[in-house]
TIKETI-269583 format. One record per residue: residue number from 1; residue in three letters; x, y, z of N, C-alpha, C in turn. Coordinates in Angstrom, 2 decimals, padded with zeros to 5 digits. Each point is the difference from the previous one (the first is absolute). Last residue first. Layout:
% residues N
(site NUM; ALA; (X; Y; Z); (X; Y; Z); (X; Y; Z))
...
***
This chain:
% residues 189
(site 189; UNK; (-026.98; 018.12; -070.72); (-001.01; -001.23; -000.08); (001.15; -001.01; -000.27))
(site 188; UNK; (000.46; 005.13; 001.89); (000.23; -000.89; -000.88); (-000.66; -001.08; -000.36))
(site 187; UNK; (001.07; 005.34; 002.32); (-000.82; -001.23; -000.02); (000.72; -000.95; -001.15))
(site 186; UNK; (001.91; 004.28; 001.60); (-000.73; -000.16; -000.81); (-000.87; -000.84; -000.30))
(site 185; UNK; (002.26; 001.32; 004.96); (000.76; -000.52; -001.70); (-001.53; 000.22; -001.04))
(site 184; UNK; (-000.28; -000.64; 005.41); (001.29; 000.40; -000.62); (-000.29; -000.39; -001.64))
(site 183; UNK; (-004.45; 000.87; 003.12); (000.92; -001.16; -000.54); (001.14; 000.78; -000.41))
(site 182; UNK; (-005.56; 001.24; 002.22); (001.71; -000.30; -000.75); (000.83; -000.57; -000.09))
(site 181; UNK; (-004.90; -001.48; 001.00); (000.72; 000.85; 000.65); (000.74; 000.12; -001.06))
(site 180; UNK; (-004.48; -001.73; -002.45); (001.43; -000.25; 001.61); (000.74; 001.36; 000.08))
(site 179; UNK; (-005.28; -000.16; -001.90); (001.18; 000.12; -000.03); (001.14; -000.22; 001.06))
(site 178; UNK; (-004.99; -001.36; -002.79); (000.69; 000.13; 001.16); (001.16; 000.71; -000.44))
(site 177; UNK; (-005.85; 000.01; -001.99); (002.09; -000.01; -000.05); (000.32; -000.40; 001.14))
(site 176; UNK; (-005.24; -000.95; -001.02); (001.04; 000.69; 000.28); (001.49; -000.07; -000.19))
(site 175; UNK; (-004.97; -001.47; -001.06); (000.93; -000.17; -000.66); (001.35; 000.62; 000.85))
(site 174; UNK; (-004.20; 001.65; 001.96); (-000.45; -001.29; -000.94); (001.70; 000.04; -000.98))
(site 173; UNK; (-001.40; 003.40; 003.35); (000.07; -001.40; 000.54); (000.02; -001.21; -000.72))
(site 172; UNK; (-002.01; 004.29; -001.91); (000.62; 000.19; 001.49); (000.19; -001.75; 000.57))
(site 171; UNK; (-000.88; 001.26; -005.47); (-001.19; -000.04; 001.06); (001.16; -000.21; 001.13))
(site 170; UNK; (001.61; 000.48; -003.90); (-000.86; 000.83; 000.06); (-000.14; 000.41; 001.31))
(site 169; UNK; (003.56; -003.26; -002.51); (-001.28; -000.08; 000.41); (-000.16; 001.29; 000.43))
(site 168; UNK; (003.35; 000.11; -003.81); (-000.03; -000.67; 001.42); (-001.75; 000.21; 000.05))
(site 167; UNK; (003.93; 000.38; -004.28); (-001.52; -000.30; 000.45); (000.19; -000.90; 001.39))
(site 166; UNK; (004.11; 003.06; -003.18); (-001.14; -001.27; 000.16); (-000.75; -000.40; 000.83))
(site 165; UNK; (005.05; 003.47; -001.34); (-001.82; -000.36; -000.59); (-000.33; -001.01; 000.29))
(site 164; UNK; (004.26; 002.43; 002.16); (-000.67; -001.40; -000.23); (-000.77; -000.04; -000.13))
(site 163; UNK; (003.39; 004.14; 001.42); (-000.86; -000.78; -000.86); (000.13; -001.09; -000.06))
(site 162; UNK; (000.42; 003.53; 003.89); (000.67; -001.33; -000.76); (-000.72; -000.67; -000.95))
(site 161; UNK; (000.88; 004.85; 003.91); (-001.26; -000.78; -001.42); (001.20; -000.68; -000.64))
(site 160; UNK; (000.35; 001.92; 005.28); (000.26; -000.13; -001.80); (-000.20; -000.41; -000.76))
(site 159; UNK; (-000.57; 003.15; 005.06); (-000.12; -001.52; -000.76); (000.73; 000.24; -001.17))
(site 158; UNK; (000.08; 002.13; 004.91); (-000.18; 000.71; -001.41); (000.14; -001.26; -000.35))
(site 157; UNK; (-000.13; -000.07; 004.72); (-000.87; 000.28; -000.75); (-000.63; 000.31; -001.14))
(site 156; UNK; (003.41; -003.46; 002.88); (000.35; 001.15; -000.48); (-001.97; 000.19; -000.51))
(site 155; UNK; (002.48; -004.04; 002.45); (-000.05; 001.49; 000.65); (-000.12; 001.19; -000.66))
(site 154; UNK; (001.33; -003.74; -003.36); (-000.23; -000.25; 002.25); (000.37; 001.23; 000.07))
(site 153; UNK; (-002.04; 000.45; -004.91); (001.34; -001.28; 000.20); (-000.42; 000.70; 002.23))
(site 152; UNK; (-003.57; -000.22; -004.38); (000.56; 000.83; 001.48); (001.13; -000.33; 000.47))
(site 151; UNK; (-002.92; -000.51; -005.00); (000.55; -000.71; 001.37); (000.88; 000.99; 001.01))
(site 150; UNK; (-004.29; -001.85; -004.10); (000.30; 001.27; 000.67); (001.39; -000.04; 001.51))
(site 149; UNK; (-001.15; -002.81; -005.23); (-000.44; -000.20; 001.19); (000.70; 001.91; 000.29))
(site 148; UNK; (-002.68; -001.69; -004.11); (000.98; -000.18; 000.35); (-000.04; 000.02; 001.39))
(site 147; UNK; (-003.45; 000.44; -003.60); (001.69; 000.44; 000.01); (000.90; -000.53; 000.57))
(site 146; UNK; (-005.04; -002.08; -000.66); (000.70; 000.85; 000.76); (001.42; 000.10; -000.57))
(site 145; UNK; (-005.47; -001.87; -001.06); (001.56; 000.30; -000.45); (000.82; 000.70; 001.14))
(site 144; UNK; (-004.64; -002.85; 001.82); (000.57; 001.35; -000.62); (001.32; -000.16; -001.18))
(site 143; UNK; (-003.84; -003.70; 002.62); (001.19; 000.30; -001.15); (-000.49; 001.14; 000.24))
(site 142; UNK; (-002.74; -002.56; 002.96); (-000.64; 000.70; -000.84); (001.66; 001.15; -000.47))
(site 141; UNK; (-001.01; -004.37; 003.20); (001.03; 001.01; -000.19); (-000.24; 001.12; -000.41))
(site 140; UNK; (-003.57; -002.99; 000.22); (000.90; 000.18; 001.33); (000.86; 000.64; -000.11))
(site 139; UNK; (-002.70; -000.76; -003.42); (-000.87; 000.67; 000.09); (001.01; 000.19; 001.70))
(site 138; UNK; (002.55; -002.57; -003.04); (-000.09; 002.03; -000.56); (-000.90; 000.45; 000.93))
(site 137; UNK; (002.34; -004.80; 001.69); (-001.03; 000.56; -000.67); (-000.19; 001.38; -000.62))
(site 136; UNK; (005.11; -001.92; 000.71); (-001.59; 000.43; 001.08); (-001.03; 000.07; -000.64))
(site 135; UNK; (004.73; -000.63; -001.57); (-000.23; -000.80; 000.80); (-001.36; -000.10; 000.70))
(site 134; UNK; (001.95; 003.29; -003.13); (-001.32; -000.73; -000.51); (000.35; -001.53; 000.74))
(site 133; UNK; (002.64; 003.51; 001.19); (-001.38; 000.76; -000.10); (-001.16; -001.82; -000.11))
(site 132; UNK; (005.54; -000.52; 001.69); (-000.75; 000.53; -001.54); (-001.38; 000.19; 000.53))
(site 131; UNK; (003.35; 000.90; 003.21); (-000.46; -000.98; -000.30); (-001.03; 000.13; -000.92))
(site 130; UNK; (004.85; 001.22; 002.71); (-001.11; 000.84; -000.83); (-000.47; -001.13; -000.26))
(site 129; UNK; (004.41; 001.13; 002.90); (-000.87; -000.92; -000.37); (-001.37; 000.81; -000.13))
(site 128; UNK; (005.55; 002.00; 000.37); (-001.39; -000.08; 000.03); (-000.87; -001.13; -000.32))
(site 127; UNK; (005.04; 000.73; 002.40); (-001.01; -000.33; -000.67); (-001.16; -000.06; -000.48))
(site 126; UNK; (004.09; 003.54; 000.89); (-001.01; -000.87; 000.79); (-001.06; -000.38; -000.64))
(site 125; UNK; (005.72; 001.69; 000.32); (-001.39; -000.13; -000.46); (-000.78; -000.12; 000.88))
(site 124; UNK; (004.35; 002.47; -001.43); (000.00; -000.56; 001.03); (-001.47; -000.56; -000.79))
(site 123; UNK; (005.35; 002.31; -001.08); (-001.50; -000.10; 000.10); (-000.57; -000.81; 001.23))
(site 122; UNK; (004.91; 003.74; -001.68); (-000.77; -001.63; 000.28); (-001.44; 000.34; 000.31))
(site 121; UNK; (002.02; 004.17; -001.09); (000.16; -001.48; -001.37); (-000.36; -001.25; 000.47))
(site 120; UNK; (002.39; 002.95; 004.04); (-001.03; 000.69; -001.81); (000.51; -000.82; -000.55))
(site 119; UNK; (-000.88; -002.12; 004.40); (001.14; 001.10; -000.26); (-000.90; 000.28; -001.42))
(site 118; UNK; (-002.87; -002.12; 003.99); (000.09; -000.27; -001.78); (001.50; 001.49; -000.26))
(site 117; UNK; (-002.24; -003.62; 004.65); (000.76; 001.28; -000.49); (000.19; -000.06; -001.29))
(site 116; UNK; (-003.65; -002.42; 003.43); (000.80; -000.02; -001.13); (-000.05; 001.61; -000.41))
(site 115; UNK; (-001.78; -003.47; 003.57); (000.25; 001.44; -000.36); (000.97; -000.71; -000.81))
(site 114; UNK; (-004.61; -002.98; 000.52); (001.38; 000.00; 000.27); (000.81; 001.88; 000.16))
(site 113; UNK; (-004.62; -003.96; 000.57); (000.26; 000.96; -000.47); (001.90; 000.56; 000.28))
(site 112; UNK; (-003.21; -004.84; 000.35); (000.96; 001.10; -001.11); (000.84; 001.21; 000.11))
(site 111; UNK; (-004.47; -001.98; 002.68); (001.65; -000.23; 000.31); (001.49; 000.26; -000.97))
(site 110; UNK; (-004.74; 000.71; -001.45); (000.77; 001.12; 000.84); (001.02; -000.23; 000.77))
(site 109; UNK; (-003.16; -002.09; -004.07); (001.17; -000.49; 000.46); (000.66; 001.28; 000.93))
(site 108; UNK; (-003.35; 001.86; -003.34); (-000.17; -001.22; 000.32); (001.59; 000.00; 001.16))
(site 107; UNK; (-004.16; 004.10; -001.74); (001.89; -000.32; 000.66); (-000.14; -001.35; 000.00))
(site 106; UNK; (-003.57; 002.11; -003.26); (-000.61; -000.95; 001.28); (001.96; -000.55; 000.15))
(site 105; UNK; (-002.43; 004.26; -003.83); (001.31; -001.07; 000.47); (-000.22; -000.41; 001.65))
(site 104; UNK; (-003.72; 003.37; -001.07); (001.26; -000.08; -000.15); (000.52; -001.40; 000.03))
(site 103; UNK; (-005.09; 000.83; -001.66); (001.08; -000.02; 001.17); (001.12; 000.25; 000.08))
(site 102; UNK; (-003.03; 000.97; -004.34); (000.01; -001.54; 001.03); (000.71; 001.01; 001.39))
(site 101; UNK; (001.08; 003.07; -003.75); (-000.94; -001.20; -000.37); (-000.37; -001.22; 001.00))
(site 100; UNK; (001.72; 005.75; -000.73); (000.47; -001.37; 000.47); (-001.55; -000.48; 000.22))
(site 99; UNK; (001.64; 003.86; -003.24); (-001.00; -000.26; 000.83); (000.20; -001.53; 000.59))
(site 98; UNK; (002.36; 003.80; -002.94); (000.30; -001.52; 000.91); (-000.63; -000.11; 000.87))
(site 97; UNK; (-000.57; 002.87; -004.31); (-000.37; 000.57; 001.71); (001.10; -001.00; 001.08))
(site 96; UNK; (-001.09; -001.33; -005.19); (001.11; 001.20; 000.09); (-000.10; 001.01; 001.74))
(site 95; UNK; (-001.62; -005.57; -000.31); (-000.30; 001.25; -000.38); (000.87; 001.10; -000.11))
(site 94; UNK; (000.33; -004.13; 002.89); (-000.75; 000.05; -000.79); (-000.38; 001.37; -000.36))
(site 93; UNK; (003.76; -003.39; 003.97); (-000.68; 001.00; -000.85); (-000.55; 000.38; -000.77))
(site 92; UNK; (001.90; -003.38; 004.31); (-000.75; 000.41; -001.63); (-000.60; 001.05; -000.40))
(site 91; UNK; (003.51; -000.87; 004.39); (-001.19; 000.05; -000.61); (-000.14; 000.13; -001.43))
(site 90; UNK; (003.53; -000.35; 005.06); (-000.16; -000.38; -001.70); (-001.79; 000.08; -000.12))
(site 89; UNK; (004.52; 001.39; 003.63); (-001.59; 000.04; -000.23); (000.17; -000.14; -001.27))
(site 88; UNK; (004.25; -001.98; 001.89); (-000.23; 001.25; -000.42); (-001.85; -000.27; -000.40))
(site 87; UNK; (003.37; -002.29; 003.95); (-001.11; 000.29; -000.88); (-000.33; 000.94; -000.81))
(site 86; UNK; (004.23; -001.42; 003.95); (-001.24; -000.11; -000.43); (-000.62; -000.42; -001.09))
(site 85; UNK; (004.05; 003.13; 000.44); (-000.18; -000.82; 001.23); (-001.62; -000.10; -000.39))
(site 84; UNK; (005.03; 001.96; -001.83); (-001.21; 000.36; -000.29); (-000.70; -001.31; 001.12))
(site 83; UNK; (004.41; 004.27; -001.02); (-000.76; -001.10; 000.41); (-001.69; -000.31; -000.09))
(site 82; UNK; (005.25; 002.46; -002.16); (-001.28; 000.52; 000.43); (-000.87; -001.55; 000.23))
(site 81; UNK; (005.08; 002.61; -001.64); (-000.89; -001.03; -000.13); (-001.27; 000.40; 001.02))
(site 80; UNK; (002.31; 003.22; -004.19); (-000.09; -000.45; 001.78); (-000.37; -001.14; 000.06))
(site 79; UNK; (-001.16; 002.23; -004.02); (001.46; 000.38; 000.02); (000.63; -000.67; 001.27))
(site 78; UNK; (-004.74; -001.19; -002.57); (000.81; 001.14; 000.44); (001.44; -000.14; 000.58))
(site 77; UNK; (-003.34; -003.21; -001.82); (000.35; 001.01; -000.49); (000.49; 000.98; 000.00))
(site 76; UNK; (-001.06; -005.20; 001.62); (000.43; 001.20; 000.34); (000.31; 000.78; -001.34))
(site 75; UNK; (-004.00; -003.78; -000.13); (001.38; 000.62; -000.47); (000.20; 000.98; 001.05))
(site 74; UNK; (-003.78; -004.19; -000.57); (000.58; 001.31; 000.48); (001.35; 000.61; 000.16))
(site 73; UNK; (-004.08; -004.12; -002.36); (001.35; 000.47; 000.55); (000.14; 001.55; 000.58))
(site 72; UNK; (-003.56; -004.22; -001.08); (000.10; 001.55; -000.01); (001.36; 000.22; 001.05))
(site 71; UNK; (-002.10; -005.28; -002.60); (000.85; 001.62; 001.22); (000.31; 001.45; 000.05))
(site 70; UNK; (-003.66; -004.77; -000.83); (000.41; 000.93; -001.05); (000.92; 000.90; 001.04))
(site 69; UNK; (-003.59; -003.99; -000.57); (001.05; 000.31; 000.50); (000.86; 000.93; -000.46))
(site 68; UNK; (-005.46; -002.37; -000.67); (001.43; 000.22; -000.41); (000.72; 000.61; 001.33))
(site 67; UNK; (-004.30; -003.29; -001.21); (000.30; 000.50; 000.56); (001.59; 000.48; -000.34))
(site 66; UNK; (-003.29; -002.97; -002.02); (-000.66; 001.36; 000.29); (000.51; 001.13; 001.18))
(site 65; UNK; (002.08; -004.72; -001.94); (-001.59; -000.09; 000.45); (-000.32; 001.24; 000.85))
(site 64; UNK; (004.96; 000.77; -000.50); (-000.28; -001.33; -000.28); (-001.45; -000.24; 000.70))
(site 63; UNK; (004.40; 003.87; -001.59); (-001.53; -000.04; -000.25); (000.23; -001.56; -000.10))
(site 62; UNK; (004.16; 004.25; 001.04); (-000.54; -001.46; -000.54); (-001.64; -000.09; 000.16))
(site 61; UNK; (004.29; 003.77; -000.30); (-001.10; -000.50; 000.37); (-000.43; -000.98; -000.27))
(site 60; UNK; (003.78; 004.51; 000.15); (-000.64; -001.47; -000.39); (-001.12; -000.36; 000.33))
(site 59; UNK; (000.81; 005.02; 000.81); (000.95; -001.25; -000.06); (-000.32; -000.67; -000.85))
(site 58; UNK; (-001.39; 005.14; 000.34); (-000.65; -001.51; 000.54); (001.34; -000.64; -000.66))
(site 57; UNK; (000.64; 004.59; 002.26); (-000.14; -000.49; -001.37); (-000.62; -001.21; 000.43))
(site 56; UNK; (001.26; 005.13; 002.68); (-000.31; -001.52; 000.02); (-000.81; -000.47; -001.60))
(site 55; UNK; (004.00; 003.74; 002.91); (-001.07; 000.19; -001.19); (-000.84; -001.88; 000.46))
(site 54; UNK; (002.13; 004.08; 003.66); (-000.29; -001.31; -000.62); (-000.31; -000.03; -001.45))
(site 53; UNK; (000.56; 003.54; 003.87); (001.43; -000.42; -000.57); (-000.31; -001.54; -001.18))
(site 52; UNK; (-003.92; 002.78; 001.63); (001.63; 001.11; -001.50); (000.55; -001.25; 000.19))
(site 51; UNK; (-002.79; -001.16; 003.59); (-000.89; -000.72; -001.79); (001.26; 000.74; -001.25))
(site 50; UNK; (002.27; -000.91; 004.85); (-001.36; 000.76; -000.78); (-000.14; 000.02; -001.09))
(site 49; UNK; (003.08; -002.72; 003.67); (000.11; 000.19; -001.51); (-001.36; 000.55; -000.22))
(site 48; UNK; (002.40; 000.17; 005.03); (-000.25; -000.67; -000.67); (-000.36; 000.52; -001.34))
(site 47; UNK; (004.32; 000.70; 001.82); (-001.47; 000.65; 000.74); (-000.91; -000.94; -000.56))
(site 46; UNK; (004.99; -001.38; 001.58); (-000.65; 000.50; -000.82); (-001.58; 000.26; 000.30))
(site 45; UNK; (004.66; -000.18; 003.25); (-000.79; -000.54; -000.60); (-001.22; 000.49; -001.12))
(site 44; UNK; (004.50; 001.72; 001.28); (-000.16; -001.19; 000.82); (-001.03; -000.92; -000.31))
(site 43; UNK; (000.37; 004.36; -001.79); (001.01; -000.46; -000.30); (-000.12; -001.60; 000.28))
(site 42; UNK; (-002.77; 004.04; 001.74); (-000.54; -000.93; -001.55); (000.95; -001.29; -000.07))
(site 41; UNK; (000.24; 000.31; 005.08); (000.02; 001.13; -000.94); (-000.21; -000.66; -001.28))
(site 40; UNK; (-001.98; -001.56; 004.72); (001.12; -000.38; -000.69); (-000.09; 001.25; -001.03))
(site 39; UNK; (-001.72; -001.71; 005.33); (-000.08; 000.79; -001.34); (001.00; 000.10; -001.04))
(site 38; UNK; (-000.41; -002.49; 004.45); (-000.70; -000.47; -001.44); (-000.02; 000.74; -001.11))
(site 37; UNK; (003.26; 000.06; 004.32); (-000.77; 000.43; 000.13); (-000.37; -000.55; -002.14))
(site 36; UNK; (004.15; -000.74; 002.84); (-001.65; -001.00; 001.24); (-001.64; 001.23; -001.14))
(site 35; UNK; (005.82; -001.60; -001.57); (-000.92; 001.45; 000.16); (-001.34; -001.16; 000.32))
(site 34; UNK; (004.94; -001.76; 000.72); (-001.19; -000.20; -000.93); (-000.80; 001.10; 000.23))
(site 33; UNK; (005.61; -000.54; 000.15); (-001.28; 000.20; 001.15); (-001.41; -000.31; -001.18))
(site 32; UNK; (005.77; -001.58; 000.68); (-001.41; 000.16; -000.71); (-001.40; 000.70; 001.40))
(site 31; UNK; (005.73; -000.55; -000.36); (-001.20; -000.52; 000.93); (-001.05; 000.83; -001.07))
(site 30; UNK; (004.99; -002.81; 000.38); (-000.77; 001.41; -000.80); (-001.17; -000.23; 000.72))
(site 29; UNK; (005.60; -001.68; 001.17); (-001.85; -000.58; -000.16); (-000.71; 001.38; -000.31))
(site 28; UNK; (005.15; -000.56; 000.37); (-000.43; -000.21; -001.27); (-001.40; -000.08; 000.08))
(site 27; UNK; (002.23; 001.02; 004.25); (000.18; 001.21; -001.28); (-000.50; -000.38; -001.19))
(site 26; UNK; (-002.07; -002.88; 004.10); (001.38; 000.30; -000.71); (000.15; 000.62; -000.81))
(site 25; UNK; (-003.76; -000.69; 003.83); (000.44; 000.05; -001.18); (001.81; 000.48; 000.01))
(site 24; UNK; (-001.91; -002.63; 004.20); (000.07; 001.09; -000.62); (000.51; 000.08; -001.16))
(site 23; UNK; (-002.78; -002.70; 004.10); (000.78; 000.05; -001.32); (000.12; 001.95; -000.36))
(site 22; UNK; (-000.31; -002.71; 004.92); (-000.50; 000.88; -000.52); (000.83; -000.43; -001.71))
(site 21; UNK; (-002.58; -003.05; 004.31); (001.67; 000.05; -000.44); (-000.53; 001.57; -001.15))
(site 20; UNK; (-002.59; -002.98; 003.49); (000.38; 001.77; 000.33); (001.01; 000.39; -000.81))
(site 19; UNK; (-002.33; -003.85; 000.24); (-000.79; 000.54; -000.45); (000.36; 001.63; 000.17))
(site 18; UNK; (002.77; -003.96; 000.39); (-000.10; -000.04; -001.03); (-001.31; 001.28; -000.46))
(site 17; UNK; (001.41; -001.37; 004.48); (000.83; 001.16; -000.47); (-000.31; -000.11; -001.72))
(site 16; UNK; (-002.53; -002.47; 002.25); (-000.47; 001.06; 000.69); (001.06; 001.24; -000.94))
(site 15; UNK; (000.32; -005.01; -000.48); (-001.46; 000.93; -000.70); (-000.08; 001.30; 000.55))
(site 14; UNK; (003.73; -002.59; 001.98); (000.35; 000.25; -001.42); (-001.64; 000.41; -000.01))
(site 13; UNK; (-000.18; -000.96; 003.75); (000.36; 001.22; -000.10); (000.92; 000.16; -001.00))
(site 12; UNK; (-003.09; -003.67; 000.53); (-000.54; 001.09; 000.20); (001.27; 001.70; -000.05))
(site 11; UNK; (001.95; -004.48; -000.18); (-001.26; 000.07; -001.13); (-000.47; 001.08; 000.20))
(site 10; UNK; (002.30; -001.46; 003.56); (001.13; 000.72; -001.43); (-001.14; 000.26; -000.97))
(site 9; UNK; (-002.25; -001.77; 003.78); (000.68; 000.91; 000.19); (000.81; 000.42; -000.52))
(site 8; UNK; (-002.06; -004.13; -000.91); (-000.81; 001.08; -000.08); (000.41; 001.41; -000.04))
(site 7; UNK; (002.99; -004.08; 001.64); (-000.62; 000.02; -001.68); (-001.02; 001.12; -000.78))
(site 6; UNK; (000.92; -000.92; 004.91); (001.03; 000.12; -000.61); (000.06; 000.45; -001.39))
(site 5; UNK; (-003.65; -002.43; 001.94); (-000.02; 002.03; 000.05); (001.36; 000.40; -000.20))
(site 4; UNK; (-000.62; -004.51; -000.61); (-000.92; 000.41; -000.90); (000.35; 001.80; 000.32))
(site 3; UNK; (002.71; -003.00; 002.71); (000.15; 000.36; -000.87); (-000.63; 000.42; -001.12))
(site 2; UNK; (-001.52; -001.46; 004.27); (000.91; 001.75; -000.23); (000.92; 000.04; -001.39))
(site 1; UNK; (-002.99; -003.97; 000.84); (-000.80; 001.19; 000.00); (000.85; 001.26; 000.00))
***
């Protein structure tokens, strides 16, 4: 038994002095500081991308039993990079007025959603799904023509007309679009 506390008693007072030992930098160590505060300057991080800094074009697209696919891309255009996050508002449009047609575009997949930084010249998408007119009865859908779509890129209020002539449902709730989140790159199939 006296030799267990024998044994105890160096132990404890190596931990003790081990907790009092002091380091000290050496002429070669650098010391970093991190700034505690969130605000960041343009430089540091980018603003996000308004409807100026963008142009948007349709992509590719595919079509299988009345239903298509199609990517509406989004370009940096301006000179900076600039961020984008989400959903851009999508709608059909009809008439030299753009009188929107049906509902807006129905956001799909929100676990998706991603930020994305576009430097100038890179893109970005989001898939549209459209579903041919004459999937529906006429007296249920009741067909318009439409131009094209009406689109809002995230967070912004000024839109931009995208041509694509052809025939959506009418009637509120009946045929609807979707649209996914954004995406890096131009899309592809």
């Amino acid at each position: 038994m006296k030799r267990i506390a024998v044994l105890l008693i160096p132990a404890t007072v190596l931990a003790l002095a081990a907790c009092t030992h002091t380091v000290r930098p050496t002429a070669a160590a650098t010391t970093t500081t991190t700034p505690t505060s969130t605000a960041s300057s343009p430089t540091e991080s980018p603003g996000r991308c308004h409807t100026a800094d963008l142009s948007l074009t349709l992509g590719r697209g595919s079509a299988a039993a009345g239903t298509q696919h199609q990517f509406l891309v989004f370009t940096n255009k301006s000179g900076q990079p600039c961020t984008l996050y989400g959903y851009p508002g999508v709608s059909w449009v009809a008439g030299d007025q753009g009188t929107q047609v049906n509902d807006p575009f129905q956001r799909i997949d929100p676990d998706h959603r991603t930020h994305l930084t576009l430097a100038p010249g890179q893109q970005a998408n989001a898939v549209l799904v459209t579903h041919t007119a004459e999937n529906y009865p006429a007296a249920t859908c009741k067909p318009v023509p439409v131009r094209g779509f009406r689109v809002y890129p995230p967070d912004e209020t000024a839109a931009v007309f995208v041509a694509q002539a052809s025939t959506a449902c009418s009637v509120h709730g009946v045929g609807l679009a979707q649209v996914q989140p954004l995406t890096a790159g131009p899309g592809s199939e």
